[in-house]
N, C-alpha and C positions, 0 to 999 in steps of 0.2 A: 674616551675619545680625545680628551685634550692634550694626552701622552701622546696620543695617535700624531697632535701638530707640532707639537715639539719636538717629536723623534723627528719629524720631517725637517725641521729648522735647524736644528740644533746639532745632528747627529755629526754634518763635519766640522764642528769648532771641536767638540770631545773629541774626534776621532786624532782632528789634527794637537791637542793637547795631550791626548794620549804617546800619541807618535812623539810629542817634545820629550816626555817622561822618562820614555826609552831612550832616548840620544842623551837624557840626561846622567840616566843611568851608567851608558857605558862611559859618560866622561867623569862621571863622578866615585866611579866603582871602589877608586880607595878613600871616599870622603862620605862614604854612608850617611853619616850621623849628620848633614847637614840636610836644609832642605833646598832646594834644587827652587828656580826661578820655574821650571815647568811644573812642580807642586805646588807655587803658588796659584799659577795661570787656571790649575785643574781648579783648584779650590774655588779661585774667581770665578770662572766658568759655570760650575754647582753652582754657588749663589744665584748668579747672575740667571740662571735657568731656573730656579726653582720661584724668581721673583717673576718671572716672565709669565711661567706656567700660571702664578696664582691668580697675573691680573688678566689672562689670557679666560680663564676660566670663570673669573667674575665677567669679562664683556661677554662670553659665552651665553652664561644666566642668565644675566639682562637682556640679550638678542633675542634669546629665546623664551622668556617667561612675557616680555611685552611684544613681539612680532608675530608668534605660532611656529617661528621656524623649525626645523627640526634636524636628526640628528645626520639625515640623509640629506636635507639641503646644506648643508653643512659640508659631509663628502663632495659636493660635488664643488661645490667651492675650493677646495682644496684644490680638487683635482683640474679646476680652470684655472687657479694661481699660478701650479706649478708646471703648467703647458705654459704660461704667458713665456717664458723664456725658451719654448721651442723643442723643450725634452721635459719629459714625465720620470723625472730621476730624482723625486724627494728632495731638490735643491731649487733655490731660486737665485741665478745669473746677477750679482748685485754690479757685476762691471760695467756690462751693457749699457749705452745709453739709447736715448731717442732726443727728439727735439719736439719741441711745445709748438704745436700749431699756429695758435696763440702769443707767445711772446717769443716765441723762435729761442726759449732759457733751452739749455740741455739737463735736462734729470733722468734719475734712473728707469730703466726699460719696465722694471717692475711694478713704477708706479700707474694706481688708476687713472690718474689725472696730475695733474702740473700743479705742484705744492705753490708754484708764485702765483698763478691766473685760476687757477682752478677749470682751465684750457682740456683739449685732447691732445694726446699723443700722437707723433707720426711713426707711426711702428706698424709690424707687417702683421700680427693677430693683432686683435683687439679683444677685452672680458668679456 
């Protein structure tokens, strides 16, 4: 199940790392033997997702061993994050903004609430 949220989060940083690889490839076609700025990026990428996934799945455990939650509340949570941007397309809109009702700050559309006031959002769905 935690792959399940990662693959949702994650899949177009890899994809778009992936796609560097190949551009890297044809400009580097007689320079094989070195490594390419987008094999680093890939490499950062893996880290950087396997450190996500671990702590992703520790707050998992803890939700779920002290709340009852379970694996299907869980699903559906997903699947309310990734509407809050208005499409069910395994991604979340990080451009978007909204305005804080509250302190009129602008933060991301994604967010539940206003990271300075702990305010609501003026956005068209709400979680």
């Amino acid at each position: 199940m935690i792959d399940f949220i990662f693959d949702l989060f994650q899949q177009g940083q890899i994809h778009d790392a992936k796609a560097d690889i190949e551009l890297g490839k044809e400009k580097d076609k007689y320079q094989d033997h070195k490594i390419t700025s987008s094999d680093i990026r890939l490499k950062d990428l893996e880290q950087r997702h396997e450190q996500l996934k671990l702590v992703t799945m520790a707050m998992w455990t803890l939700l779920k061993d002290h709340t009852g939650l379970t694996e299907g509340d869980l699903r559906k949570y997903i699947e309310k994050v990734d509407l809050m941007d208005g499409k069910a397309d395994g991604k979340i809109n990080t451009k978007e903004r909204s305005d804080c009702l509250n302190c009129n700050r602008t933060v991301l559309s994604t967010s539940l609430a206003c990271p300075y006031c702990g305010g609501k959002l003026n956005r068209k769905s709400s979680f």
